[in-house]
C-alpha positions in Angstrom: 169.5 -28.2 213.7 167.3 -25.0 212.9 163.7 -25.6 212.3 161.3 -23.9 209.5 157.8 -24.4 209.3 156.8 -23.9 205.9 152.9 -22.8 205.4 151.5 -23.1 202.3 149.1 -24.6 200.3 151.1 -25.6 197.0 152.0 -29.1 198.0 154.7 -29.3 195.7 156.4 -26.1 196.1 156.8 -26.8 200.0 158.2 -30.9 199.1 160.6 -28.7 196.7 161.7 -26.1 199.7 161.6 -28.7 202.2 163.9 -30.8 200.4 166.2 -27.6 199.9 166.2 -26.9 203.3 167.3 -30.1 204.8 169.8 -30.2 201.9 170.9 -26.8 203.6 170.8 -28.2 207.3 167.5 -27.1 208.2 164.9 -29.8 209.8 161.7 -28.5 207.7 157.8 -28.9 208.8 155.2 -28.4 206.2 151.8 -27.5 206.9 148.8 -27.2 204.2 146.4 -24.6 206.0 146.3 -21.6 208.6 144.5 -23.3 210.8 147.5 -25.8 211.4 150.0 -23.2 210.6 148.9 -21.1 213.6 148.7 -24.2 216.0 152.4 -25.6 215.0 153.9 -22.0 214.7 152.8 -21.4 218.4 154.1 -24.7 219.5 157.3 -23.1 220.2 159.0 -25.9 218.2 160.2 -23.7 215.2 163.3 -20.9 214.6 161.2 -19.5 212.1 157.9 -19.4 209.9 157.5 -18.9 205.9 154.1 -18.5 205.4 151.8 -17.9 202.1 149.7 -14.8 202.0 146.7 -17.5 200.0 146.1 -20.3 202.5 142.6 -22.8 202.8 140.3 -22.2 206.1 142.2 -18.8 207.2 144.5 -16.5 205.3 148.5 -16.0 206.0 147.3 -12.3 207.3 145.1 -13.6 209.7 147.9 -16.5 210.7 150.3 -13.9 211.2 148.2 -12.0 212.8 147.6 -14.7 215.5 151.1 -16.1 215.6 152.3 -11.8 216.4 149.5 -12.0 219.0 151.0 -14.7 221.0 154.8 -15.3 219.7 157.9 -13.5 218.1 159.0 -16.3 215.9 160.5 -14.9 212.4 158.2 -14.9 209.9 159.0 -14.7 206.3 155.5 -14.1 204.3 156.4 -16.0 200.8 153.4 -15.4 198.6 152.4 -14.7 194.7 150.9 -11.4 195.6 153.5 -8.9 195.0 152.0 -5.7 195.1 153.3 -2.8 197.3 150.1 -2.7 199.4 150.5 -6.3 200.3 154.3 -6.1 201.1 153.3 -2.7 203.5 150.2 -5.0 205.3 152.3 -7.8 205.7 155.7 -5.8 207.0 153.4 -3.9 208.9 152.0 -6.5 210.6 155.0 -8.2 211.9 156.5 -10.1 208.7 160.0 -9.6 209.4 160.5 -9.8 205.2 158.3 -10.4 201.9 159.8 -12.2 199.0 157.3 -12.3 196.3 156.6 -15.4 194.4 158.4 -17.1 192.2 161.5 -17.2 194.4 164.3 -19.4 194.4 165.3 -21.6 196.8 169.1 -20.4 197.2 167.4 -17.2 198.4 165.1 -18.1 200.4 167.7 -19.8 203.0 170.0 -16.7 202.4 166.7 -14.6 203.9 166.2 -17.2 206.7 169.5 -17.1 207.6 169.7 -13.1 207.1 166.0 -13.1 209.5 168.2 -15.6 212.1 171.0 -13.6 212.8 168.9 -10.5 213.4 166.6 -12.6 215.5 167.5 -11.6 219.1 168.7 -13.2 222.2 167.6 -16.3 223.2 169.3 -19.7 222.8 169.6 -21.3 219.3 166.1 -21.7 218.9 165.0 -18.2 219.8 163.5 -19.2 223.1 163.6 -16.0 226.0 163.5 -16.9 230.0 160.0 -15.6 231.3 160.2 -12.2 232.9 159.3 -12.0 236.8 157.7 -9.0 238.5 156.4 -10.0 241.5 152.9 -11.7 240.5 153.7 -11.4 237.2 155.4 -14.1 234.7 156.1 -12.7 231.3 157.2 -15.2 228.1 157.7 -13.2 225.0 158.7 -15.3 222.7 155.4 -16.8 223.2 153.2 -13.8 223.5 152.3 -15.8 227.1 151.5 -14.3 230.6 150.4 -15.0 233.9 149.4 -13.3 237.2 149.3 -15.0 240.3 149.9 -18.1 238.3 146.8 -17.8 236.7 147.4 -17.0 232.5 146.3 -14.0 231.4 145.5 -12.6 228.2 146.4 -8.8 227.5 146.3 -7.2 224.3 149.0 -6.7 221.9 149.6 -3.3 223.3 149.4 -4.2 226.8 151.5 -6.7 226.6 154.2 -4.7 224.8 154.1 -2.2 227.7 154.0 -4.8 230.2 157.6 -6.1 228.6 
């Protein structure tokens, strides 16, 4: 079954798109905050992330932001602020599509699904193998790596040219 984390703070909006989903065949986790959003989208547990823009404690920018920095789950930003200047930031920084608020349900999972197929490699979870070098272990699907055995933390850019 294909997980979603849902991030956002309208409780009853993610009960009403968690329900969907799992009516849809998706196994759904809902989180409140960024804080938690960050820590269970880089658990490595989810297929795919749909995230609000407006979130308690840290905003959906700065949680995509630090999932991109780590991980290459999809991420679908879902959020009330439609403009073009927030669809450009968020696309630009790694949201793999923007539906503006109010949405509906039926095409939400059409996007997640759409987002999934285009997803590459991996198995059905979108998990990669780490890449070996000789010293070097890469994961990219968690942003992860290690020299010597030893984790490492490059930048975004690094890290890009290291893969």
């Amino acid at each position: 079954m294909t997980r979603v984390l849902l991030i956002d703070d309208d409780v009853e909006l993610s009960a009403m798109l968690r329900e969907y989903l799992q009516q849809e065949g998706f196994e759904a986790t809902t989180v409140h905050d960024g804080e938690a959003g960050v820590t269970e989208a880089l658990s490595g547990r989810h297929a795919i992330v749909v995230l609000d823009v407006m979130l308690p404690r840290l905003s959906g920018v700065e949680v995509l932001r630090r999932i991109r920095a780590r991980s290459r789950v999809p991420a679908l930003m879902l959020t009330a602020k439609g403009d073009d200047v927030d669809r450009i930031m968020g696309l630009e920084l790694g949201a793999d599509d923007y539906v503006p608020k109010p949405c509906t349900p039926r095409a939400l999972v059409a996007r997640s699904r759409a987002i999934l197929r285009r997803s590459e490699g991996g198995d059905a979870l979108g998990q990669e193998g780490p890449i070996s070098v000789g010293p070097l272990m890469l994961w990219p699907e968690k942003r992860h790596a290690e020299w010597d055995g030893r984790a490492i933390e490059p930048t975004s850019t690094e890290f890009n040219l290291l893969e």
